[in-house]
Predicted model as a PDB file, atoms N, CA, C, CB and O in Angstrom, pLDDT in the B-factor column:
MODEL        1                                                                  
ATOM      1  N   UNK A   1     212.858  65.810   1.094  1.00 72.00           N  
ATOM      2  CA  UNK A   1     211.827  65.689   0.073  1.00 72.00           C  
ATOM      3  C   UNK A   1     211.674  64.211  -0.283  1.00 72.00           C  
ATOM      4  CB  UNK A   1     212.178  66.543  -1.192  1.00 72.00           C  
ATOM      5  O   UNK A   1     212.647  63.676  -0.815  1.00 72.00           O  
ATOM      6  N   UNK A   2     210.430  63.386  -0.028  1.00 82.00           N  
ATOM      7  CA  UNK A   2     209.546  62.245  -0.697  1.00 82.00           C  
ATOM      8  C   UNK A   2     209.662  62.243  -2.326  1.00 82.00           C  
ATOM      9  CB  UNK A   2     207.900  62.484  -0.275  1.00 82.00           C  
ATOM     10  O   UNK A   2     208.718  62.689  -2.977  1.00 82.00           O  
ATOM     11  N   UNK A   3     210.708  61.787  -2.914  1.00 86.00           N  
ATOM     12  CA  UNK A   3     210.893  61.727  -4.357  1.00 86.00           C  
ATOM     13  C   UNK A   3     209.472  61.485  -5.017  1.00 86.00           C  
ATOM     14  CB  UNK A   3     211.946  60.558  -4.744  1.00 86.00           C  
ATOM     15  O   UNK A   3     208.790  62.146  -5.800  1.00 86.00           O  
ATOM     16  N   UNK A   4     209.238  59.791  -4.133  1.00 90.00           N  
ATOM     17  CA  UNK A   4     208.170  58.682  -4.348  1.00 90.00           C  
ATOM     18  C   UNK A   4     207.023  59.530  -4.128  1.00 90.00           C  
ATOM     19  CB  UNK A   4     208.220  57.313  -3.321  1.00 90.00           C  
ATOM     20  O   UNK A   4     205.994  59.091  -4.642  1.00 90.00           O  
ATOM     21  N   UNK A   5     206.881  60.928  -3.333  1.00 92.00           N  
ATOM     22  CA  UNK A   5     205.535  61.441  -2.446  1.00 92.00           C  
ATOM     23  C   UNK A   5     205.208  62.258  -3.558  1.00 92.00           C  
ATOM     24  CB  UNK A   5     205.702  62.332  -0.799  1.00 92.00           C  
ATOM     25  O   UNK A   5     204.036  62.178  -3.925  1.00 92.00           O  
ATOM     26  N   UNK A   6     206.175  63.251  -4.368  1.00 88.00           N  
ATOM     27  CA  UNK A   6     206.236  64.402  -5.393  1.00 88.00           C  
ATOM     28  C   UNK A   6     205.887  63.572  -6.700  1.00 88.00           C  
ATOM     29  CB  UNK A   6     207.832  65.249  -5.473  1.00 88.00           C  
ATOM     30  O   UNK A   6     205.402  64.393  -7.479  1.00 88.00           O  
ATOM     31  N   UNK A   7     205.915  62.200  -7.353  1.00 90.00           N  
ATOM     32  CA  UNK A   7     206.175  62.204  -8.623  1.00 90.00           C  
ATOM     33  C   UNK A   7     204.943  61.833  -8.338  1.00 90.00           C  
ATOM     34  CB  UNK A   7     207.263  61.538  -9.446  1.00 90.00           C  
ATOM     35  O   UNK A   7     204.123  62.370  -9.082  1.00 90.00           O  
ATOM     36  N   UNK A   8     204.408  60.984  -7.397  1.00 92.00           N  
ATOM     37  CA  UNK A   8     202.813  60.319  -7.517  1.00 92.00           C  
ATOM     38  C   UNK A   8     201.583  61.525  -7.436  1.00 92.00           C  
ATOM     39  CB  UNK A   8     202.520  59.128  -6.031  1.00 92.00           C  
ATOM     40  O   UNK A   8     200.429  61.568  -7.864  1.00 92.00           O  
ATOM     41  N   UNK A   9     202.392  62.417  -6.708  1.00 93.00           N  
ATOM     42  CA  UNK A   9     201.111  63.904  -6.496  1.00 93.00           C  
ATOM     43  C   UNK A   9     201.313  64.603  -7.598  1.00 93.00           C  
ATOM     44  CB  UNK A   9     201.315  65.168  -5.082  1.00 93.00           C  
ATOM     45  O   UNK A   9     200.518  65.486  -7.921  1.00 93.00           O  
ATOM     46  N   UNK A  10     202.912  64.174  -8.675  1.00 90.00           N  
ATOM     47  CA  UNK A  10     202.267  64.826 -10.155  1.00 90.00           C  
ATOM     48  C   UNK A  10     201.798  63.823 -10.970  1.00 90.00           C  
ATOM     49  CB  UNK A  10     203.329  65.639 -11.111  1.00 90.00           C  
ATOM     50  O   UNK A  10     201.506  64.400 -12.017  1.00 90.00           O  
ATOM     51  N   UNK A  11     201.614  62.926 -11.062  1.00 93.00           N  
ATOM     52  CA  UNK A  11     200.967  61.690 -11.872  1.00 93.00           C  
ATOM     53  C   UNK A  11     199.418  61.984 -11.707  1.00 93.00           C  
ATOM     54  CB  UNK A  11     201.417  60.036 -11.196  1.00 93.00           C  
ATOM     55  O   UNK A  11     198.666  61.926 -12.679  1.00 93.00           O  
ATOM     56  N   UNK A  12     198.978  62.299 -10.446  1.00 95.00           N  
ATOM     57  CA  UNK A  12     197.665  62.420 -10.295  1.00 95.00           C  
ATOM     58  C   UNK A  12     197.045  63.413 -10.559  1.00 95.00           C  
ATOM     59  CB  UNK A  12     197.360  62.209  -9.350  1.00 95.00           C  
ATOM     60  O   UNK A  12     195.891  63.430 -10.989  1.00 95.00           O  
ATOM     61  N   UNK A  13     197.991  64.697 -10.249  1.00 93.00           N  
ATOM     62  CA  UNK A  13     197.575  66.184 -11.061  1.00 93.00           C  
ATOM     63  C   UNK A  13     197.716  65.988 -12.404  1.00 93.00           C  
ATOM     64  CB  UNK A  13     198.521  67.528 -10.721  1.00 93.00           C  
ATOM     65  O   UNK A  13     196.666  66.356 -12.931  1.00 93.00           O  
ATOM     66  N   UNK A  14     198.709  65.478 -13.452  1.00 92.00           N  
ATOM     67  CA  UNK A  14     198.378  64.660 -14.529  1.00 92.00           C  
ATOM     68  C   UNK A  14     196.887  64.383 -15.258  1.00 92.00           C  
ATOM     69  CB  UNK A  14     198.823  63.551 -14.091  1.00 92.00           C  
ATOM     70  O   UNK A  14     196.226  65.031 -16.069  1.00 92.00           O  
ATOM     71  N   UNK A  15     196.724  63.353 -14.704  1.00 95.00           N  
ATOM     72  CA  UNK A  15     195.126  62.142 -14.459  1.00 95.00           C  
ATOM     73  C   UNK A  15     194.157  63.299 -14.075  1.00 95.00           C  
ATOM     74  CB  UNK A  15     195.179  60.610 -12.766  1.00 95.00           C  
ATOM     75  O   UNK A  15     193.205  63.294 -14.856  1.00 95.00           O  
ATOM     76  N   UNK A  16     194.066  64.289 -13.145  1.00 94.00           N  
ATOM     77  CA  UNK A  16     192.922  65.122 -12.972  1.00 94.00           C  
ATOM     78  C   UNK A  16     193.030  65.860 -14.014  1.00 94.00           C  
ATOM     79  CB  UNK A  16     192.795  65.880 -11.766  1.00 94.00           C  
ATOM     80  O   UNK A  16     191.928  66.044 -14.531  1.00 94.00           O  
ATOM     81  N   UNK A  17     194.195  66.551 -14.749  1.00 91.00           N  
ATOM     82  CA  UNK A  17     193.994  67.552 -15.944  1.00 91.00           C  
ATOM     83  C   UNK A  17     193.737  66.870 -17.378  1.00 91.00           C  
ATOM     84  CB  UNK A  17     195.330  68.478 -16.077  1.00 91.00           C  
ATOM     85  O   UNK A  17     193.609  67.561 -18.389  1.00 91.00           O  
ATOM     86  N   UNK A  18     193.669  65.404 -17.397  1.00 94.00           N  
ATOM     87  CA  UNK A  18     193.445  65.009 -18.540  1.00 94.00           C  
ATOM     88  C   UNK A  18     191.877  64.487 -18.305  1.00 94.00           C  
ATOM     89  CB  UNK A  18     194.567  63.993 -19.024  1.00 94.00           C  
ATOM     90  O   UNK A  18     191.170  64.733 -19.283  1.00 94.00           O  
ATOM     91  N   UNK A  19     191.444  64.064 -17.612  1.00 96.00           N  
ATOM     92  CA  UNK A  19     190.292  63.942 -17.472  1.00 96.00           C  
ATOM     93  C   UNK A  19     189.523  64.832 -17.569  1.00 96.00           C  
ATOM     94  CB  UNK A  19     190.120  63.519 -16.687  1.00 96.00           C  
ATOM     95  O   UNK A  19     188.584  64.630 -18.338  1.00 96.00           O  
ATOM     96  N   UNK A  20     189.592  66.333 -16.765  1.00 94.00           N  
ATOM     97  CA  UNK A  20     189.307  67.648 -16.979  1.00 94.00           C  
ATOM     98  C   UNK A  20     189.126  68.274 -18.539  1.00 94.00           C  
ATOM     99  CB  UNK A  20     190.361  68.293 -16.292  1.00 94.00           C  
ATOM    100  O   UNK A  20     188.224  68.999 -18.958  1.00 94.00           O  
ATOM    101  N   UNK A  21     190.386  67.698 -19.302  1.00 94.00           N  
ATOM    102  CA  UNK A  21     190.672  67.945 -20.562  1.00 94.00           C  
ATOM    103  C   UNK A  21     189.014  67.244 -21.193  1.00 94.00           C  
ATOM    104  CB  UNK A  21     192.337  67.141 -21.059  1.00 94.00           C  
ATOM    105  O   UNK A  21     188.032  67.813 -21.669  1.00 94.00           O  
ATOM    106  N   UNK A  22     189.272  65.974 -20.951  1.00 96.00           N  
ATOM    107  CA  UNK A  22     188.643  65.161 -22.031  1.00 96.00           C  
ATOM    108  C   UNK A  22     186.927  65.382 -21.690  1.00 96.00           C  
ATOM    109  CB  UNK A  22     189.234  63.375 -21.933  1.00 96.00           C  
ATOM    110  O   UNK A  22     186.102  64.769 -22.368  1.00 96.00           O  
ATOM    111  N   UNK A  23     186.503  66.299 -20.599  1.00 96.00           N  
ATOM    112  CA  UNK A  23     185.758  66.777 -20.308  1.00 96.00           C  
ATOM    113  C   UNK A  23     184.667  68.083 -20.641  1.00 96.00           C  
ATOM    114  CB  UNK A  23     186.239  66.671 -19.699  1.00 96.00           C  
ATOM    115  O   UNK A  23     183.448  68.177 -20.787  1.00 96.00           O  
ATOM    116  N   UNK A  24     185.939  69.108 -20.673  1.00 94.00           N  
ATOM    117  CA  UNK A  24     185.761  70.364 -21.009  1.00 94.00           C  
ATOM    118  C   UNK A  24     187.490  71.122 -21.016  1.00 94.00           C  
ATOM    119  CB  UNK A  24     184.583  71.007 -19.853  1.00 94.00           C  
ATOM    120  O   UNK A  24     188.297  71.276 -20.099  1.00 94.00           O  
ATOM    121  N   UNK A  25     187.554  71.486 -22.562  1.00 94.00           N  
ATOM    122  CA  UNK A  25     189.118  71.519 -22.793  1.00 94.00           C  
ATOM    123  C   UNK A  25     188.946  73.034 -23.025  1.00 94.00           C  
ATOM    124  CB  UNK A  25     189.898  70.484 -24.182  1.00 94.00           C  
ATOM    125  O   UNK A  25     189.486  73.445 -24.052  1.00 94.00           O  
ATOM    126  N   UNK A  26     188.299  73.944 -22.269  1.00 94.00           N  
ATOM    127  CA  UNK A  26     188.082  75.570 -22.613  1.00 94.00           C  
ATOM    128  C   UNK A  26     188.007  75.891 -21.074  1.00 94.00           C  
ATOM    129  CB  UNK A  26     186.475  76.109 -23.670  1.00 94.00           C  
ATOM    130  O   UNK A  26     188.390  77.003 -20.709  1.00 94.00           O  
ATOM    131  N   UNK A  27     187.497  74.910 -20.070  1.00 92.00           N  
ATOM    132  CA  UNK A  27     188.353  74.888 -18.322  1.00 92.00           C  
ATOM    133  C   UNK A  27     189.794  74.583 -18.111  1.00 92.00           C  
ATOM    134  CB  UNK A  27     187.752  73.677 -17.309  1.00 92.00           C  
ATOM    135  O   UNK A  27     190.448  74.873 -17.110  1.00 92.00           O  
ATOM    136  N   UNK A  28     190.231  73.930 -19.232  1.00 91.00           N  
ATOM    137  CA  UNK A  28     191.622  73.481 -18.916  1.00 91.00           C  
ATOM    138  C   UNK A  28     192.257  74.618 -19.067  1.00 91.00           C  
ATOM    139  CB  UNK A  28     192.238  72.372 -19.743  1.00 91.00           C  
ATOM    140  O   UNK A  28     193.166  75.068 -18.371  1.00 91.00           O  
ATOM    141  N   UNK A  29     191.578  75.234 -20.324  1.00 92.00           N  
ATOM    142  CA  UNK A  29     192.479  76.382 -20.735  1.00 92.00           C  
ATOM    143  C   UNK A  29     192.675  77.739 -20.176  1.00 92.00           C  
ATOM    144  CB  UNK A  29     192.187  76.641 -21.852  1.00 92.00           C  
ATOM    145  O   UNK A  29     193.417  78.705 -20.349  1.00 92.00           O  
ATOM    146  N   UNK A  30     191.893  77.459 -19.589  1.00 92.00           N  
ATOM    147  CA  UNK A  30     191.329  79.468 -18.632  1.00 92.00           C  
ATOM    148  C   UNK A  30     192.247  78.753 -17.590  1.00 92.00           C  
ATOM    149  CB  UNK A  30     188.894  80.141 -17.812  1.00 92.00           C  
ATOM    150  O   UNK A  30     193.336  79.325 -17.522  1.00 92.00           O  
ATOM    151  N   UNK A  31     192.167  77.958 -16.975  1.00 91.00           N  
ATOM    152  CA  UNK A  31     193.187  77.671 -15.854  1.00 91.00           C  
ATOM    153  C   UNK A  31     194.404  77.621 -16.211  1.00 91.00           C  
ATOM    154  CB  UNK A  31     193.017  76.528 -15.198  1.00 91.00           C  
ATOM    155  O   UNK A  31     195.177  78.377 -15.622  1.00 91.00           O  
ATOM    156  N   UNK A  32     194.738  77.063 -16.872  1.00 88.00           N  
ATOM    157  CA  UNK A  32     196.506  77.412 -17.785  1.00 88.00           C  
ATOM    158  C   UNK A  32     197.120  78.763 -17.604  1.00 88.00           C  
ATOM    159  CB  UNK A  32     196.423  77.393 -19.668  1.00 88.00           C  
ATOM    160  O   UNK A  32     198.159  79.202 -17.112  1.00 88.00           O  
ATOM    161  N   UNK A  33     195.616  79.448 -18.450  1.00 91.00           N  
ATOM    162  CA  UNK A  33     196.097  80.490 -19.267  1.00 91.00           C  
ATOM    163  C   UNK A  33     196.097  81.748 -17.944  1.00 91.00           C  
ATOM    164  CB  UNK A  33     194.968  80.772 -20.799  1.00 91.00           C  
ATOM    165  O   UNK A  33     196.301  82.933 -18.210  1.00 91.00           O  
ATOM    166  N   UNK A  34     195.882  81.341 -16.780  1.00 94.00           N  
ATOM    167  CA  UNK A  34     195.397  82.252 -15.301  1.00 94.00           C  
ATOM    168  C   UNK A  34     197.105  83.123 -15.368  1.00 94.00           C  
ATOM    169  CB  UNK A  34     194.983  80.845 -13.272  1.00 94.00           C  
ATOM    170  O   UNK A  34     198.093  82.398 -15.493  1.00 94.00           O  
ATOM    171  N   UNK A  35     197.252  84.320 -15.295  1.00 94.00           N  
ATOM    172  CA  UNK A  35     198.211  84.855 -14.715  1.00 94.00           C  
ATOM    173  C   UNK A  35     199.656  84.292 -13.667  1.00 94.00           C  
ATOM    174  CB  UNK A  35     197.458  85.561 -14.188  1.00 94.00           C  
ATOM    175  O   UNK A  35     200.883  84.269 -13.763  1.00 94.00           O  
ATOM    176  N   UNK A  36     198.562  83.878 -12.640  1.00 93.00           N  
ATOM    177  CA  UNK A  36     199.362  83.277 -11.367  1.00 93.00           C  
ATOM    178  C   UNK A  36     199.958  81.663 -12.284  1.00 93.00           C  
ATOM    179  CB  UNK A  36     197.977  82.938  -9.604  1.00 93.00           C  
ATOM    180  O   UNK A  36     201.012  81.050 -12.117  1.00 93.00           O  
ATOM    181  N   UNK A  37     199.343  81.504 -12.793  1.00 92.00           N  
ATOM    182  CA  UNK A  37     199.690  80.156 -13.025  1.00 92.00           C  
ATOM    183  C   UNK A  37     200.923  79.934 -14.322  1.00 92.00           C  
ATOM    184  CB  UNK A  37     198.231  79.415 -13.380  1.00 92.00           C  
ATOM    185  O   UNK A  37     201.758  79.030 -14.308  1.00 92.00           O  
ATOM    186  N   UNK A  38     200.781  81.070 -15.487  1.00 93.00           N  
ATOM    187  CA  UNK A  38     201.506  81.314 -16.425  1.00 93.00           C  
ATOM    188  C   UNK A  38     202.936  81.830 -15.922  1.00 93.00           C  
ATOM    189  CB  UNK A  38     200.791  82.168 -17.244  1.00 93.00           C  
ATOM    190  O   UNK A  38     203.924  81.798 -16.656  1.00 93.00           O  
ATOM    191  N   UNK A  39     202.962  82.333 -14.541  1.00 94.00           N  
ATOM    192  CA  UNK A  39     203.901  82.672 -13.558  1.00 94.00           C  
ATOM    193  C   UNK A  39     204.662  81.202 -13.265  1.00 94.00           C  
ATOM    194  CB  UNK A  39     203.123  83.383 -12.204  1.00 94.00           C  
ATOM    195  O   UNK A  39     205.848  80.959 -13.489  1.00 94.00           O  
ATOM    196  N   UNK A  40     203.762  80.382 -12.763  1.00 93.00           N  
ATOM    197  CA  UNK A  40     204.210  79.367 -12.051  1.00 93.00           C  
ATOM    198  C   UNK A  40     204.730  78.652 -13.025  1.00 93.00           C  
ATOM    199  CB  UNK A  40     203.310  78.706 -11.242  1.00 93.00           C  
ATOM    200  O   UNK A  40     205.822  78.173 -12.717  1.00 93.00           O  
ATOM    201  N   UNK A  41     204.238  78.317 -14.434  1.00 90.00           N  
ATOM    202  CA  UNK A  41     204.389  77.534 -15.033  1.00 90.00           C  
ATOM    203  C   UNK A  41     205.787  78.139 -16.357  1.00 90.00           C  
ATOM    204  CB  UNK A  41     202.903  77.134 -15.348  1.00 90.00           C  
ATOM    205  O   UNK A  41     205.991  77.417 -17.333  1.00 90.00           O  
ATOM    206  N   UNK A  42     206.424  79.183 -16.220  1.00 93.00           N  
ATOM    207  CA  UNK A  42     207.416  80.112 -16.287  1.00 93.00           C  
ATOM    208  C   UNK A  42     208.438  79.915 -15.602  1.00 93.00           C  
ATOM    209  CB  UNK A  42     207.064  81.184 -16.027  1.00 93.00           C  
ATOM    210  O   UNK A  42     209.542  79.676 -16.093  1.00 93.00           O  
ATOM    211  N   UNK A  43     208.157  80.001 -14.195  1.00 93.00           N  
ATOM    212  CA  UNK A  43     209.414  79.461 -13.219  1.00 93.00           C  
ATOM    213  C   UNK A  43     209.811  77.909 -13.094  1.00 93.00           C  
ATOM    214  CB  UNK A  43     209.070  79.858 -11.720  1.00 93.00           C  
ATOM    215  O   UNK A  43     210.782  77.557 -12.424  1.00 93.00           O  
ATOM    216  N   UNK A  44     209.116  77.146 -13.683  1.00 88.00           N  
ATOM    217  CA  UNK A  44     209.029  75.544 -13.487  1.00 88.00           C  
ATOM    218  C   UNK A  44     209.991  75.449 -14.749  1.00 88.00           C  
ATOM    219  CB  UNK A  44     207.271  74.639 -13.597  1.00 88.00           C  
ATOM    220  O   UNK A  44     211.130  74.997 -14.862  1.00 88.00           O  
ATOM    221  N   UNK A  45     209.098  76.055 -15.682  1.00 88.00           N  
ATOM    222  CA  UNK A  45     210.279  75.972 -17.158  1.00 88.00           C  
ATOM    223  C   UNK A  45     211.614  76.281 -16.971  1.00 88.00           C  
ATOM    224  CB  UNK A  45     209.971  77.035 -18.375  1.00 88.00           C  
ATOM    225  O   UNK A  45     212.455  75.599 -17.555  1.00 88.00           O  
ATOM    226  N   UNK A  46     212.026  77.403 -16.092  1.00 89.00           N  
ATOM    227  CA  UNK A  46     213.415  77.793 -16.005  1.00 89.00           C  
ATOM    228  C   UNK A  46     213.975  76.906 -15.099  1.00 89.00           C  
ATOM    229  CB  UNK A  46     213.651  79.200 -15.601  1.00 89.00           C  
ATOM    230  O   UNK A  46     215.200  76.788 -15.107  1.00 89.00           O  
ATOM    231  N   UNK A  47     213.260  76.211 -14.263  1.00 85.00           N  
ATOM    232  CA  UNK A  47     214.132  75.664 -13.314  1.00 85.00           C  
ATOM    233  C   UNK A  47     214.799  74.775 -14.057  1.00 85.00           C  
ATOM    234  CB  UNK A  47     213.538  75.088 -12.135  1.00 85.00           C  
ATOM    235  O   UNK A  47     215.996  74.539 -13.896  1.00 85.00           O  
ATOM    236  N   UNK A  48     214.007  74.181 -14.988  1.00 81.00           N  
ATOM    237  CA  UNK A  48     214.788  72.820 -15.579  1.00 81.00           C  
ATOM    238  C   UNK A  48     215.593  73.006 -16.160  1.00 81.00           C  
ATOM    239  CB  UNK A  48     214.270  71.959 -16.323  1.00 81.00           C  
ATOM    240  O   UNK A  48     216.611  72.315 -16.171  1.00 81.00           O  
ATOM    241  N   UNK A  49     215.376  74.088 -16.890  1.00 81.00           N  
ATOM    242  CA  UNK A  49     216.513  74.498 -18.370  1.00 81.00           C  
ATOM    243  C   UNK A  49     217.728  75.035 -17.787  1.00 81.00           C  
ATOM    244  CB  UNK A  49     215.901  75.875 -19.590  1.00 81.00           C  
ATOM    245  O   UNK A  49     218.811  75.013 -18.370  1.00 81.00           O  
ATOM    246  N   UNK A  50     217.512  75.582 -16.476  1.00 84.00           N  
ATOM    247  CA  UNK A  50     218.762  76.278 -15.841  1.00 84.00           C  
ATOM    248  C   UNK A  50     219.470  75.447 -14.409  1.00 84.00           C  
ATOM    249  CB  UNK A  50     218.201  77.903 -15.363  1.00 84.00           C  
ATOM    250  O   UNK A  50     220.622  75.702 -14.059  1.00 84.00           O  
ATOM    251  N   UNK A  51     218.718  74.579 -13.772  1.00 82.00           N  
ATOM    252  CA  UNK A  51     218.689  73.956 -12.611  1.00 82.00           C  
ATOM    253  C   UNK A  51     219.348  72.567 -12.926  1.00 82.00           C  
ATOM    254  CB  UNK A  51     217.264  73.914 -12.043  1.00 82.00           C  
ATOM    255  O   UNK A  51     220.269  71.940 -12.405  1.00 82.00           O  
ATOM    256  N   UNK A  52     218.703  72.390 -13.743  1.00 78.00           N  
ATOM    257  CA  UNK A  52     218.686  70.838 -13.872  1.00 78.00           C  
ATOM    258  C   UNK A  52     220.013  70.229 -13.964  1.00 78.00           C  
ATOM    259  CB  UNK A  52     217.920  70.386 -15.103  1.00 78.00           C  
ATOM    260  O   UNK A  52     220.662  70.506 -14.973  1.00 78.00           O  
ATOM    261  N   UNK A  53     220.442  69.588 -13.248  1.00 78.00           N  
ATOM    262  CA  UNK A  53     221.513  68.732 -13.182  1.00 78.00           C  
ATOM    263  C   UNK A  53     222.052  67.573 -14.378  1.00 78.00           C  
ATOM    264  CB  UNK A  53     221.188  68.105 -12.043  1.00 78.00           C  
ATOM    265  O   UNK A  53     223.205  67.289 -14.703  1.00 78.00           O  
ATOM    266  N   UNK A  54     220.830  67.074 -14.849  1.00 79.00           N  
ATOM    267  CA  UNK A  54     221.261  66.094 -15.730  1.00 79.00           C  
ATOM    268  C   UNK A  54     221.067  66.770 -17.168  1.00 79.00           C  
ATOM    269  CB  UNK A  54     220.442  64.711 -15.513  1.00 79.00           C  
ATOM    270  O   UNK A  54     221.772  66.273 -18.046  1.00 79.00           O  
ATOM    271  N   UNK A  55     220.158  67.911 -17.586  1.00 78.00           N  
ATOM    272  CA  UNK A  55     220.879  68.706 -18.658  1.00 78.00           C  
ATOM    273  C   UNK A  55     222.150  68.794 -19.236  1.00 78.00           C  
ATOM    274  CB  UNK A  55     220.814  69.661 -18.401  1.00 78.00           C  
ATOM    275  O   UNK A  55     222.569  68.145 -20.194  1.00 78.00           O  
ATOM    276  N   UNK A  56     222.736  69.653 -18.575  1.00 78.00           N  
ATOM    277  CA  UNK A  56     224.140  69.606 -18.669  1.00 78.00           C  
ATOM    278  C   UNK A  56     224.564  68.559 -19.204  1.00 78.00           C  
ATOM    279  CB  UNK A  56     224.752  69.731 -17.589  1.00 78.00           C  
ATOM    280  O   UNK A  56     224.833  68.778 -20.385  1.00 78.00           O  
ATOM    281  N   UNK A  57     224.770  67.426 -18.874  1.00 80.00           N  
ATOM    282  CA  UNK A  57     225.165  66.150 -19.279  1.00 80.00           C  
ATOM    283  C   UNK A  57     224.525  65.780 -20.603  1.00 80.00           C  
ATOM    284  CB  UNK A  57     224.837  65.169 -18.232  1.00 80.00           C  
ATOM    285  O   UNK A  57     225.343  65.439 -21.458  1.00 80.00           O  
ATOM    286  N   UNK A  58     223.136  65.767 -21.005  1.00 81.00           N  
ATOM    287  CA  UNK A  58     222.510  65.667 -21.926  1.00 81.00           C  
ATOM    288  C   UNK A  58     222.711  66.273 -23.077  1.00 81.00           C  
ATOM    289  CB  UNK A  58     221.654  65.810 -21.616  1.00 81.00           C  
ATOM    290  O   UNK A  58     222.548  65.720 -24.165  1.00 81.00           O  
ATOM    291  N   UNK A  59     223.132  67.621 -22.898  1.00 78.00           N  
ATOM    292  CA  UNK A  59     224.033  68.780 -23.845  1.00 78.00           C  
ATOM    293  C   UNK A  59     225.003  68.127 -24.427  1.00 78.00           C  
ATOM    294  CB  UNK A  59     224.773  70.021 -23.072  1.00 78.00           C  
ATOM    295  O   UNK A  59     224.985  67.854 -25.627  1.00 78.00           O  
ATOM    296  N   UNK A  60     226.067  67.773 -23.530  1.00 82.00           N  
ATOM    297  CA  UNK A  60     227.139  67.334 -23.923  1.00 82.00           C  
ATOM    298  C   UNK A  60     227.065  65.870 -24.595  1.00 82.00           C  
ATOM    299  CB  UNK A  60     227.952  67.439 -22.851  1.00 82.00           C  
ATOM    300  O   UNK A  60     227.731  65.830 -25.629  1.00 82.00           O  
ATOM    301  N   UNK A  61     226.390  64.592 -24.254  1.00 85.00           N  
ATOM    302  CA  UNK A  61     226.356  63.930 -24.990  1.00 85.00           C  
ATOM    303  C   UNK A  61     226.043  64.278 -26.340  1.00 85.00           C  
ATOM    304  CB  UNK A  61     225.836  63.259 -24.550  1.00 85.00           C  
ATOM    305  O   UNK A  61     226.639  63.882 -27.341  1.00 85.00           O  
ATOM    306  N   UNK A  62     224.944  65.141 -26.285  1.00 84.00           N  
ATOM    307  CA  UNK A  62     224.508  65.684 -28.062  1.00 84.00           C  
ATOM    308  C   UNK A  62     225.474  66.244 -28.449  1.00 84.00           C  
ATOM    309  CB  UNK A  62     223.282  66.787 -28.414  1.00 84.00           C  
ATOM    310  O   UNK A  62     225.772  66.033 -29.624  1.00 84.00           O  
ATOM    311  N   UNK A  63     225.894  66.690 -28.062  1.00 84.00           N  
ATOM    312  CA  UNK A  63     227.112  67.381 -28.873  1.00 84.00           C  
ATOM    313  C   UNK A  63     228.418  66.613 -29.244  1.00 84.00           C  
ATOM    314  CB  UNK A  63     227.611  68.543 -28.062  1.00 84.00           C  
ATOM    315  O   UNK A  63     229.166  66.949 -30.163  1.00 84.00           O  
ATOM    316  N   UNK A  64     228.638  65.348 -28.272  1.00 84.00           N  
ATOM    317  CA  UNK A  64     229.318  64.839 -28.913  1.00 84.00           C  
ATOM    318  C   UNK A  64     228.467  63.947 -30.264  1.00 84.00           C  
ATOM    319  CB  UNK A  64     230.096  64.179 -27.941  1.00 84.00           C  
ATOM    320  O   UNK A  64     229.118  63.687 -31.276  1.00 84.00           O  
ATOM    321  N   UNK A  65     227.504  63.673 -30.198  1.00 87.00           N  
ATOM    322  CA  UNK A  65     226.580  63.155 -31.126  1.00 87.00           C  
ATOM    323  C   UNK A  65     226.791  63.573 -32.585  1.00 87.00           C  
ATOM    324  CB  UNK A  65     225.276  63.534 -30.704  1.00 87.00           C  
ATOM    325  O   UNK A  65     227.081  62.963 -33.614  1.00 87.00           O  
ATOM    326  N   UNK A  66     226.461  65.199 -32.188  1.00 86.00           N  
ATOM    327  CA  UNK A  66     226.316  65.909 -33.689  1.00 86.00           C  
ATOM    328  C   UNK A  66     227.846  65.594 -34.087  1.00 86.00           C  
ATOM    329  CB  UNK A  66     225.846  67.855 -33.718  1.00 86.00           C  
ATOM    330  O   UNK A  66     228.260  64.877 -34.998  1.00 86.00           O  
ATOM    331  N   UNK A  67     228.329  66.099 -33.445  1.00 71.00           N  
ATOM    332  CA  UNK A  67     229.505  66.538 -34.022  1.00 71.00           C  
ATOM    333  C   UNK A  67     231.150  65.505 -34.103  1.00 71.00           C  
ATOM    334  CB  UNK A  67     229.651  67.843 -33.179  1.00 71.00           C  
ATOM    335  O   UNK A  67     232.151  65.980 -34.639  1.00 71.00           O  
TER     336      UNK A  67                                                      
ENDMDL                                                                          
END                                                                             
């Protein structure tokens, strides 16, 4: 995997949905709000919260933080 190839093809999906936004923000939303996509955008959420490598670490600094 192209680290450099993935972050620039989300920077630009980014830039197309804010432009889209600042366009017509009731297209942004029917596309959001699409089934398939509330799917996709469901599994993206878990990956991080459960996947994510540097979480973990982030936890634990806070916690030594709070406490």
């Amino acid at each position: 995997v192209n680290i450099d190839y993935r972050f620039n093809m989300v920077v630009k999906e980014i830039k197309r949905y804010i432009d889209m936004w600042n366009k017509n923000k009731s297209k942004v939303h029917q596309i959001f709000t699409q089934e398939n996509i509330l799917e996709k955008r469901k599994h993206n959420q878990n990956w991080v919260i459960y996947h994510n490598p540097v979480l973990s670490d982030l936890y634990y600094k806070l916690g030594r933080i709070i406490t």
